[in-house]
N, C-alpha and C positions, 0 to 999 in steps of 0.2 A: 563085084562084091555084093553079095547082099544086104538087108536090113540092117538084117540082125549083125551082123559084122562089123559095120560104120557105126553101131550104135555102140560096139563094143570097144573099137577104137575111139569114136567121143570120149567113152567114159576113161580110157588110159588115158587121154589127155588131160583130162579136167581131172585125174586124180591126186596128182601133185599139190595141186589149188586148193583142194580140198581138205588134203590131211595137216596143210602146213598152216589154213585159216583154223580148221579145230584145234590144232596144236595151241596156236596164239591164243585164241578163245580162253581152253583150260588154262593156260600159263595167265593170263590177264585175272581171272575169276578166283583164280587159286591164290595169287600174289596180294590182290583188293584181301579176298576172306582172311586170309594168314595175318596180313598186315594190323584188320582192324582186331583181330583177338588181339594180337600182341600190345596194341596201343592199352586196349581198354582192361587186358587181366591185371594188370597191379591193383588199380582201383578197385574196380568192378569185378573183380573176379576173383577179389580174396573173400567177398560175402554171397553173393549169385554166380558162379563160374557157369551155369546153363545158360544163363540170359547172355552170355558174354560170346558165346556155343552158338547159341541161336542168331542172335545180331551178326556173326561173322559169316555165319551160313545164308542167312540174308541177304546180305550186302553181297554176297558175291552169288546167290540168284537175280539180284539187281543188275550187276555190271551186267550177268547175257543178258538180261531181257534189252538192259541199252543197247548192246552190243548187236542186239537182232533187231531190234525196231530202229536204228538209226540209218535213216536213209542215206547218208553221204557213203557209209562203208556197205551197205546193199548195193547201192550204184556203182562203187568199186569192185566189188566182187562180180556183178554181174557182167564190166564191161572186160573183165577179166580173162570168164570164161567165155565168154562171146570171139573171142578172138581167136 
């Protein structure tokens, strides 16, 4: 087999790992955003509904960025695909 080949078979391997971690990602970031509009539009969103827009779009660019820079779940994924 060549390089190129086993690099091609790496990557079917780890591709499972991969779609089913972005999956949970967006489901994670989407549930956090959703969540906090719906908490804060009765209040907050019968007089500013964009602030309410904004703040939920926020908060679920926050969950990735936890979500990426947390090393315990970097640790996990890598020792994932390592294997």
């Amino acid at each position: 087999m060549g390089p190129v080949l086993q690099g091609l078979m790496r990557l079917l391997h780890a591709l499972p790992a991969i779609i089913l971690v972005t999956l949970v990602e967006v489901i994670l970031c989407f549930t956090i955003g959703f969540t906090t509009m719906v908490e804060l539009m009765p209040g907050l969103g019968r007089t500013h509904p964009y602030v309410v827009l904004w703040v939920a779009v926020l908060s679920a660019v926050a969950t990735q960025a936890w979500i990426v820079f947390n090393h315990k779940i970097r640790e996990y994924i890598k020792s994932r695909s390592t294997e």
